[in-house]
BABA-808283 format. One record per residue (C-alpha): residue number from 0; chain; z, x, y negated. Coordinates in Angstrom, 2 decimals. Example, Ala and Ser with C-alpha at 12.3 -4.5 7.8 and 13.67 -1.06 7.14 Angstrom:
# residues 2
seq->0 mol->A zz->7.80 xx->12.30 yy->4.50
seq->1 mol->A zz->7.14 xx->13.67 yy->1.06
***
This chain:
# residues 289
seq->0 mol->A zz->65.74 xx->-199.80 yy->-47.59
seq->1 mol->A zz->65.55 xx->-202.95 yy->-45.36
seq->2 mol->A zz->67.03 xx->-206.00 yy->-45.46
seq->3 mol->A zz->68.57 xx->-208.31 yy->-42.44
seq->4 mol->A zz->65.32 xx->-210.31 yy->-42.30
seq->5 mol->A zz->62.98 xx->-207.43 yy->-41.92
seq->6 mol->A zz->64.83 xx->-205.63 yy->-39.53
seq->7 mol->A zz->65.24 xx->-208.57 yy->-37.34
seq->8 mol->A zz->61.48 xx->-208.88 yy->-37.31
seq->9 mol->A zz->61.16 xx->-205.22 yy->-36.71
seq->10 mol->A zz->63.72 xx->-204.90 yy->-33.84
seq->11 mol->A zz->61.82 xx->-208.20 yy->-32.35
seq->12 mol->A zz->58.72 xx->-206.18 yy->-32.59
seq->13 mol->A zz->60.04 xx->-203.44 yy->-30.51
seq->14 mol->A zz->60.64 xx->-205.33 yy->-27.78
seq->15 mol->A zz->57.36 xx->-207.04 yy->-27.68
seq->16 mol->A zz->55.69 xx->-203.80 yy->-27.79
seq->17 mol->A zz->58.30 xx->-202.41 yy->-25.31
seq->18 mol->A zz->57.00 xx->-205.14 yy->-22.91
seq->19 mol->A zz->53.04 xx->-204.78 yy->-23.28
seq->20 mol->A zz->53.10 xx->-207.25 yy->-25.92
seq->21 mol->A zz->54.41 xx->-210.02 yy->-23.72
seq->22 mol->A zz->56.60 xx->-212.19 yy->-25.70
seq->23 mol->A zz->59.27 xx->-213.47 yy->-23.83
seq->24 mol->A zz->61.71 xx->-216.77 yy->-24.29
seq->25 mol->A zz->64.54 xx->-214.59 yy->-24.61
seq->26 mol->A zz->62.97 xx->-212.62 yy->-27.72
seq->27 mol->A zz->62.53 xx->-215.81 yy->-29.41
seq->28 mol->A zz->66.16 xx->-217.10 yy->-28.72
seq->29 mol->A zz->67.67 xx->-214.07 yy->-29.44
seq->30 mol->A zz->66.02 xx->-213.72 yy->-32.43
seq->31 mol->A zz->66.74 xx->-217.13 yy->-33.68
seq->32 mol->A zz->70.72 xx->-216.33 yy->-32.94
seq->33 mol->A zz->70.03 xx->-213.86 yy->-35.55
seq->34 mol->A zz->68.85 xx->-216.33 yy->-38.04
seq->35 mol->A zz->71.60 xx->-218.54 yy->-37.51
seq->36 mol->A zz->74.45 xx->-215.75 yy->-38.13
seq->37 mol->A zz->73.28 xx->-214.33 yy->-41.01
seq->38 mol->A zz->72.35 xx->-218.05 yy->-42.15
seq->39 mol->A zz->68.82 xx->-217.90 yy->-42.75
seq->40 mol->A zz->66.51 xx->-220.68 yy->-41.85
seq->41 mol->A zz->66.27 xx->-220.78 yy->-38.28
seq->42 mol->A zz->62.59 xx->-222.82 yy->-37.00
seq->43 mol->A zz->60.53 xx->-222.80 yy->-34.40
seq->44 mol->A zz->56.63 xx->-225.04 yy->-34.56
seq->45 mol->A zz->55.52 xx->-225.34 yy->-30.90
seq->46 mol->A zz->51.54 xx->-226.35 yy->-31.74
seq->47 mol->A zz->49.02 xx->-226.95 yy->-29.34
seq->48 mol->A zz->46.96 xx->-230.10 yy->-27.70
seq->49 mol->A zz->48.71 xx->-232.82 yy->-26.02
seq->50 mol->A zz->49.18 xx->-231.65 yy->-22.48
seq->51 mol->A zz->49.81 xx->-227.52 yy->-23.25
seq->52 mol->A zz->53.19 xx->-227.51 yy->-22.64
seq->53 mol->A zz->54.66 xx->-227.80 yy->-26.15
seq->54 mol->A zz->57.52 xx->-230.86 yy->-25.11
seq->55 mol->A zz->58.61 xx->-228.10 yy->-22.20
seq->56 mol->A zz->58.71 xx->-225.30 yy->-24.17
seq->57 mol->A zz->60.99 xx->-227.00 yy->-26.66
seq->58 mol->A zz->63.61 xx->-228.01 yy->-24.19
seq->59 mol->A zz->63.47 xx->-224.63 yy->-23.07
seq->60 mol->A zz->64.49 xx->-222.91 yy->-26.07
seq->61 mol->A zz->66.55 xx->-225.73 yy->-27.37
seq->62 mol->A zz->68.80 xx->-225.29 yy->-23.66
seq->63 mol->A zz->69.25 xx->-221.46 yy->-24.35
seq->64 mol->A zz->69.76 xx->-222.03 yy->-27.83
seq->65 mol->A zz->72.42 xx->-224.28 yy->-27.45
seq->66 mol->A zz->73.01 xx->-225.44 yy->-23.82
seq->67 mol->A zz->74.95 xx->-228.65 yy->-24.14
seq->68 mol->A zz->72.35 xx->-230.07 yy->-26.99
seq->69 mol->A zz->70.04 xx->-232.22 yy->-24.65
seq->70 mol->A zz->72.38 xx->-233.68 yy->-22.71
seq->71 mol->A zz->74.17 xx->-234.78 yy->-26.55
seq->72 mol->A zz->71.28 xx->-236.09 yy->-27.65
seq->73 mol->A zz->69.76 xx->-233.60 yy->-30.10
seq->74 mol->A zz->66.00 xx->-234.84 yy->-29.86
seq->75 mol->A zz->64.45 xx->-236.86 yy->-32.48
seq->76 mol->A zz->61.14 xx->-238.83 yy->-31.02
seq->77 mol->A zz->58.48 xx->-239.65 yy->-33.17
seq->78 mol->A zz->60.11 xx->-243.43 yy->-32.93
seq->79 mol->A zz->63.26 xx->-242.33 yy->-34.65
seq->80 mol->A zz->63.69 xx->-242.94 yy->-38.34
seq->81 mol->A zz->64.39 xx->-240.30 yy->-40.76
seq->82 mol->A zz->67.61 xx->-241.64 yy->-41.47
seq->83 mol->A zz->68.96 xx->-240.73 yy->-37.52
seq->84 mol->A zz->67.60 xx->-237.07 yy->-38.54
seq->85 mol->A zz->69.16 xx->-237.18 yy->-41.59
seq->86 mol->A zz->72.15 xx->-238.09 yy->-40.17
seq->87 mol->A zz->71.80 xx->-235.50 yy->-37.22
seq->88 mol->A zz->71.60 xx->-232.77 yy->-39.89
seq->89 mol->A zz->74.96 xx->-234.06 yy->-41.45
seq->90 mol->A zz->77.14 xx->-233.78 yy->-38.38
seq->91 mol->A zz->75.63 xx->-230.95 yy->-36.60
seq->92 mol->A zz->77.35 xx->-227.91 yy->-36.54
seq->93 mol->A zz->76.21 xx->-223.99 yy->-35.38
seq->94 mol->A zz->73.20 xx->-226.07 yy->-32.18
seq->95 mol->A zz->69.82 xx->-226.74 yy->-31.71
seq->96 mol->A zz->68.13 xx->-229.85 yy->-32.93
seq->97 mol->A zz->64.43 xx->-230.62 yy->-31.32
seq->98 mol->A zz->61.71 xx->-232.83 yy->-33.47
seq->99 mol->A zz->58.98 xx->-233.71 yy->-30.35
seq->100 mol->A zz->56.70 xx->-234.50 yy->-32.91
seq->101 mol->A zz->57.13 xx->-233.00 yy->-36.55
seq->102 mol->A zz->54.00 xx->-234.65 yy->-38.34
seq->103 mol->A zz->56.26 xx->-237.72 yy->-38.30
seq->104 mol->A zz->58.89 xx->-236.02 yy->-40.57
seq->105 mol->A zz->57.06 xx->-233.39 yy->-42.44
seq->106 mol->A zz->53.11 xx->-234.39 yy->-42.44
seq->107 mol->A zz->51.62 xx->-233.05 yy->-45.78
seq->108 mol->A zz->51.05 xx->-236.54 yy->-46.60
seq->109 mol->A zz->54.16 xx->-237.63 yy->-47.03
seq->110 mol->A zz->55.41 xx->-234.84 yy->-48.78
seq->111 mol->A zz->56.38 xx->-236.34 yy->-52.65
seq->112 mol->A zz->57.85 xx->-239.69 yy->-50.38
seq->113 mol->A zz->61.81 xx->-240.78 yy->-51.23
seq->114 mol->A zz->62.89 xx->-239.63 yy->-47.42
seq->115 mol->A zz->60.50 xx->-236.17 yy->-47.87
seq->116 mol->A zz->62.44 xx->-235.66 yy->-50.43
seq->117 mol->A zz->66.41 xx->-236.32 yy->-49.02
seq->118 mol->A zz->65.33 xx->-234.48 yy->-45.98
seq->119 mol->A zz->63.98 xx->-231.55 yy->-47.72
seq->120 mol->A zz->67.16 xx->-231.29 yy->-49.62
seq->121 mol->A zz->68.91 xx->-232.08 yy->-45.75
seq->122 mol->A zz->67.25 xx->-229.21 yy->-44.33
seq->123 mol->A zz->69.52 xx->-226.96 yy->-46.56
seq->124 mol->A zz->72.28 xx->-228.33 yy->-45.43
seq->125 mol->A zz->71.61 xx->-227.45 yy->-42.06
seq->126 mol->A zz->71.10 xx->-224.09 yy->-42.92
seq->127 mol->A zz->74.86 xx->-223.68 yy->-44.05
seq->128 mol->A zz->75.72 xx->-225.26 yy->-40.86
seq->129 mol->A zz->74.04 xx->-222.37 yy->-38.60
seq->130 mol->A zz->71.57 xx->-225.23 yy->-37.34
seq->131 mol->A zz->68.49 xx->-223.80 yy->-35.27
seq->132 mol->A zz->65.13 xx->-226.22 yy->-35.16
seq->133 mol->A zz->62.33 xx->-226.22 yy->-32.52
seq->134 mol->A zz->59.39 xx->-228.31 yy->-33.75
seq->135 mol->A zz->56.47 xx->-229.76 yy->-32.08
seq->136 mol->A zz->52.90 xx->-230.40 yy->-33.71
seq->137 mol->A zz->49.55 xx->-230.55 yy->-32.98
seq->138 mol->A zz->48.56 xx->-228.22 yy->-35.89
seq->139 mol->A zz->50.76 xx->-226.71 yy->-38.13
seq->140 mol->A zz->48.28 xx->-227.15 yy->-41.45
seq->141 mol->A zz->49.20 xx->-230.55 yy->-41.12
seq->142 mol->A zz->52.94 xx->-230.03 yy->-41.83
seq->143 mol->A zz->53.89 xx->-230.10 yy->-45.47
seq->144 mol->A zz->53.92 xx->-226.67 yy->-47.39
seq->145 mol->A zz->57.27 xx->-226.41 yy->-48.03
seq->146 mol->A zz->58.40 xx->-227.22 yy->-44.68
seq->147 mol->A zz->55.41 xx->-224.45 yy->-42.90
seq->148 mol->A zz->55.82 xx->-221.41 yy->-45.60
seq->149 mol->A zz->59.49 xx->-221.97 yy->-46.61
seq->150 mol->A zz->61.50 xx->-222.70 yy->-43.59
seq->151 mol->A zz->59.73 xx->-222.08 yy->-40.46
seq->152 mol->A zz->60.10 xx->-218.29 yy->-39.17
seq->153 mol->A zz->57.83 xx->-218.09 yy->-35.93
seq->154 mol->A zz->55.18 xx->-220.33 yy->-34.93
seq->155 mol->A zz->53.99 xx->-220.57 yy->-31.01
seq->156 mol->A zz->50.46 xx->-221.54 yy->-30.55
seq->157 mol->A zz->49.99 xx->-222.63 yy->-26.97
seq->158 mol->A zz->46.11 xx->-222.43 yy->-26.27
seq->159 mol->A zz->45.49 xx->-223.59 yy->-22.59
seq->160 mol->A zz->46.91 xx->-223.74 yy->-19.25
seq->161 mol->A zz->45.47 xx->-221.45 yy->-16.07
seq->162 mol->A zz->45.40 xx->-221.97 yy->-12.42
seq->163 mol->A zz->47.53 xx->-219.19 yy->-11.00
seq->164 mol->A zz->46.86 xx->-218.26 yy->-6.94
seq->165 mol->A zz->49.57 xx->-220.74 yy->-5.87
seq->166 mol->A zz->47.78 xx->-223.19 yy->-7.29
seq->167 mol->A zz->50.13 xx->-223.97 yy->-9.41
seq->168 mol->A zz->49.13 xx->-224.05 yy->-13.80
seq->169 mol->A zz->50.61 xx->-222.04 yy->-16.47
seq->170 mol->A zz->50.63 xx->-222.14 yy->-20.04
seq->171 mol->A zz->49.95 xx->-219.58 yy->-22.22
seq->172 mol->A zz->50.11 xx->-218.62 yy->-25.82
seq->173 mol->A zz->50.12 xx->-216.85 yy->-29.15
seq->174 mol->A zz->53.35 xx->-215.88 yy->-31.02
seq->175 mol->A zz->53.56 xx->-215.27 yy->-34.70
seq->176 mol->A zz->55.95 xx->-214.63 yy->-37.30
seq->177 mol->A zz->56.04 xx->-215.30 yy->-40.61
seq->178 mol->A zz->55.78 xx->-212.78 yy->-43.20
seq->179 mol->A zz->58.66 xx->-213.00 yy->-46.07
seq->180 mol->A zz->56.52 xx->-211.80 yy->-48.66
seq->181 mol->A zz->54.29 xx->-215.07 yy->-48.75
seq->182 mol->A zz->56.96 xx->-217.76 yy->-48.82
seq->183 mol->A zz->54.82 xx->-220.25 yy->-50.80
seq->184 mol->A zz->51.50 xx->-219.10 yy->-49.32
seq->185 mol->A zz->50.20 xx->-218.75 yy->-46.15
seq->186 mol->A zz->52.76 xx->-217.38 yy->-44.63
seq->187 mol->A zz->50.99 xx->-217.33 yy->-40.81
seq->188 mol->A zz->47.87 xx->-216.38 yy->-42.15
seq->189 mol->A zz->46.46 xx->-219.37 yy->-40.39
seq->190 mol->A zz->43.47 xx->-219.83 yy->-43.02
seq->191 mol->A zz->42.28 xx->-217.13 yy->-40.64
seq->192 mol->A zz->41.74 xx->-219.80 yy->-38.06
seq->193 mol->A zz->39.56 xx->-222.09 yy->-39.97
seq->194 mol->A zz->35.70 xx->-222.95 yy->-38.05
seq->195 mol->A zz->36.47 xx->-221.21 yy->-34.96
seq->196 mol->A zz->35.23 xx->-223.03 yy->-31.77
seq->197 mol->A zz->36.56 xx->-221.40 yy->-28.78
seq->198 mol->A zz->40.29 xx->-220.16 yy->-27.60
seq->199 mol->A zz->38.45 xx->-216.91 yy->-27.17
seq->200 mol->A zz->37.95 xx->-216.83 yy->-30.51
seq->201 mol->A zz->40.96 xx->-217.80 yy->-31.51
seq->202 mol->A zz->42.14 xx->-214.34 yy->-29.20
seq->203 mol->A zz->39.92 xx->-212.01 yy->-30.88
seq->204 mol->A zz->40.80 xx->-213.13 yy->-34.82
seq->205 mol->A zz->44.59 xx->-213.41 yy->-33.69
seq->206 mol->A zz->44.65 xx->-210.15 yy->-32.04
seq->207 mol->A zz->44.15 xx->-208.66 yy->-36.16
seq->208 mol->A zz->45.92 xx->-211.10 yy->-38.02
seq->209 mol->A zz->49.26 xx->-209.07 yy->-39.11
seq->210 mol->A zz->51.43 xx->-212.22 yy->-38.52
seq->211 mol->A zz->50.51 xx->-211.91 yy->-34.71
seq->212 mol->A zz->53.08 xx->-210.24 yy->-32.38
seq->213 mol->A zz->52.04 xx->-211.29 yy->-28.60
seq->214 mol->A zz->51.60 xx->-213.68 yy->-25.92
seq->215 mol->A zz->53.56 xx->-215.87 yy->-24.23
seq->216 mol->A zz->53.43 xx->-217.22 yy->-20.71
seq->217 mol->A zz->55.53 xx->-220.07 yy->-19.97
seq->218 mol->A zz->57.76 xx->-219.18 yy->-17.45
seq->219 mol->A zz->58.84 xx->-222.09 yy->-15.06
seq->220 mol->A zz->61.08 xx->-224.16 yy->-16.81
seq->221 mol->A zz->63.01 xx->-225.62 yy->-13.92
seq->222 mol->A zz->64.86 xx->-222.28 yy->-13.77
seq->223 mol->A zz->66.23 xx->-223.01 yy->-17.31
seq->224 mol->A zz->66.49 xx->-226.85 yy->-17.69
seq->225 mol->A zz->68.42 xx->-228.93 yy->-14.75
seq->226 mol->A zz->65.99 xx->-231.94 yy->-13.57
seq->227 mol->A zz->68.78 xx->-234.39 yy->-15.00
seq->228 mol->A zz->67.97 xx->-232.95 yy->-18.52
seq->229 mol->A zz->64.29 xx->-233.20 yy->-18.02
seq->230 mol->A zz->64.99 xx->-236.58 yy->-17.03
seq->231 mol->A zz->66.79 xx->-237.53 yy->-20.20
seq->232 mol->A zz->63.72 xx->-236.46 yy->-22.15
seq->233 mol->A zz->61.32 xx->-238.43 yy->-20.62
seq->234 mol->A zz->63.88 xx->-241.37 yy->-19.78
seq->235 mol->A zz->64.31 xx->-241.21 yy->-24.00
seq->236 mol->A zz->60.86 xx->-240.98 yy->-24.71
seq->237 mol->A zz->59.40 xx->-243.16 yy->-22.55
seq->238 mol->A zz->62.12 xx->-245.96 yy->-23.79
seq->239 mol->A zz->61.35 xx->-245.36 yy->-27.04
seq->240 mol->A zz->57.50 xx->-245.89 yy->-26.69
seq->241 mol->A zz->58.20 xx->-248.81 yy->-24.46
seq->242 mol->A zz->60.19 xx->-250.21 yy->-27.20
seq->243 mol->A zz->57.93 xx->-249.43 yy->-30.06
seq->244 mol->A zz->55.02 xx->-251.09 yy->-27.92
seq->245 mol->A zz->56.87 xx->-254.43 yy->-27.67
seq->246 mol->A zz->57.37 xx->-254.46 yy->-31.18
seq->247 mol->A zz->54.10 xx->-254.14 yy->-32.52
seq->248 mol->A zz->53.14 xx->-256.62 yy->-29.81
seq->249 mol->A zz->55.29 xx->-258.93 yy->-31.53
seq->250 mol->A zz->53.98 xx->-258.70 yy->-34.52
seq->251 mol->A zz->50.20 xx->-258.43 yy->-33.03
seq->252 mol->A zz->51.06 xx->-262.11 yy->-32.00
seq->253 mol->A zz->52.47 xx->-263.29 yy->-35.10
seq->254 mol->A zz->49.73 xx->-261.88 yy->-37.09
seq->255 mol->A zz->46.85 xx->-263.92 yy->-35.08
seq->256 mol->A zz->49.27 xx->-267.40 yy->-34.86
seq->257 mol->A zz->49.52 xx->-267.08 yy->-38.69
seq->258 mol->A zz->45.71 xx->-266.41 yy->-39.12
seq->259 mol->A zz->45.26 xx->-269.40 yy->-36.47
seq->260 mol->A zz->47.82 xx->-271.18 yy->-39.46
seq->261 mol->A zz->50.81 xx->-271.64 yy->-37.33
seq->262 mol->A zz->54.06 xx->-270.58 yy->-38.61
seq->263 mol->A zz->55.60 xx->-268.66 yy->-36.23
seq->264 mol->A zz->58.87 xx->-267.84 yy->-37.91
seq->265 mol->A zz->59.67 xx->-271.27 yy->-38.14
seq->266 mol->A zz->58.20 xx->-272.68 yy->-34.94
seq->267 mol->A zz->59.51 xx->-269.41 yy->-32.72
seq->268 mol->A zz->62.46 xx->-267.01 yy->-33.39
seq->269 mol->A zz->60.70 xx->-264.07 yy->-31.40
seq->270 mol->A zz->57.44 xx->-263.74 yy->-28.73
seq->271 mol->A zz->60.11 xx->-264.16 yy->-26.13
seq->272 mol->A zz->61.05 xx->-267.42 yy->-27.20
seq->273 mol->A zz->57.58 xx->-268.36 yy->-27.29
seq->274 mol->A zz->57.13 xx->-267.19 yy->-23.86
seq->275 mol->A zz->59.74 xx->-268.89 yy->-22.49
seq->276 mol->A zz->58.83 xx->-272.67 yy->-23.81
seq->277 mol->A zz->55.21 xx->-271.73 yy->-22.50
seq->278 mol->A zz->56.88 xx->-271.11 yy->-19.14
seq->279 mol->A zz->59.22 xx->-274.29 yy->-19.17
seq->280 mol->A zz->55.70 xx->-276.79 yy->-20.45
seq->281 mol->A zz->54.20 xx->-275.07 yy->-17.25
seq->282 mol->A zz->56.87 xx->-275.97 yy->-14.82
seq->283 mol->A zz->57.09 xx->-279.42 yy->-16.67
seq->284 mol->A zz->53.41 xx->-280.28 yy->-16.13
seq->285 mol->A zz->53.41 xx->-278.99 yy->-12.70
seq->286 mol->A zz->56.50 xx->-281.95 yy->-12.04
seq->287 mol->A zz->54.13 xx->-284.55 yy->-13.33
seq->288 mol->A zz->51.50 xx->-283.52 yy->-11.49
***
């Protein structure tokens, strides 16, 4: 006899072999529905290198999963805190929520922290509410156990990009699922993966790992996400790293005028301050001058 879980995985299966074991977006989506109805943890890691497509697949899925959740703000950058997540998870009800980078909230370092621990206990919360997750990282190992083995049910690896006869690159990757037998191992049988040095490689041992299921090819993702969404991405992101730059410049600033043993609390309220009685000396002395 077979449970929900297994015969989701099976009837995903199907179709992948059905389709020459080409995965497609739809399969994925579909599938995560699935999770989401029955209420079973529904995530999705997106790993690869910077550059492989990972922030584009994400809005992808996250658009078909629930197609009014970028444009209401349901990415978390890796400038938010853990509280705006936390509080994401609260009032979020049967969407999508996308992490662009997920070592911030669950690296394997930070597991046994205070906010590990609330948004652990969070990420059951969201279950009951029907919530689906797509997840970006660089390597899943680096995500924390519980968070890889108990709550994420397919991982996409996206290896490289290829020049197609337009000229124009795609991405492509591999597609695994977890098996439900190994909660609190290794559920992707990624140990596998461990001292190989080439993507082809990474093909041959994936190709008889039982967690693998197929490729993907990134279809083009401006026939599933409007420009003005892919604009409120990068608009977001961009903001937020501009932001998070000025602040640590800041501080960079404060750091050396109290090693030079100037008080700059007390002598400036902010760098901006600073910059602005610099500017008003300058026009001052020019005057004199």
């Amino acid at each position: 006899m077979s449970g929900i879980l297994e015969k989701l995985i099976t009837q995903t299966e199907y179709k992948i072999i059905n389709n020459m074991g080409i995965v497609k977006h739809q399969y994925i989506v579909e599938f995560i529905k699935e999770l989401q109805r029955h209420e079973y943890d529904a995530h999705v890691v997106i790993m690869g290198q910077n550059g492989s497509g990972k922030s584009m697949l994400m809005l992808a899925l996250m658009k078909q999963l629930d197609e009014n959740s970028i444009k209401n703000g349901k990415i978390i950058y890796a400038y938010d805190k853990t509280s705006k997540l936390i509080k994401m998870l609260k009032e979020s009800n049967n969407s999508c929520i996308g992490i662009d980078e997920g070592k911030k909230f669950f690296h394997y370092k930070r597991s046994m922290g205070t906010e590990q621990i609330v948004l652990t206990n969070m990420i059951e919360y969201a279950r009951e509410n029907r919530n689906a997750f797509v997840v970006c990282s660089n390597d899943i190992r680096r995500l924390n156990n519980n968070y890889r083995n108990s709550k994420v049910q397919v991982v996409i690896w996206l290896l490289d990009r290829y020049e197609k006869e337009t000229g124009k690159t795609k991405s492509y990757g591999l597609v695994f699922f977890g098996n439900p037998a190994l909660e609190e191992e290794d559920k992707f049988s990624m140990n596998l993966f461990s001292n190989l040095y080439s993507f082809e490689q990474i093909r041959i041992v994936a190709e008889t790992s039982p967690t693998f299921y197929g490729y993907m090819f990134l279809e083009d993702i401006k026939n599933l996400v409007s420009e003005e969404e892919i604009k409120i991405y990068r608009t977001e992101k961009k903001k937020g790293i501009d932001d998070t730059a000025d602040s640590y410049m800041k501080k960079l600033a404060n750091k050396e005028l109290k090693e030079e043993g100037v008080d700059s609390e007390n002598m400036f309220d902010n760098l901006e301050t600073a910059l602005m009685f610099k500017k008003k000396i300058n026009k001052l002395s020019s005057k004199d001058l």
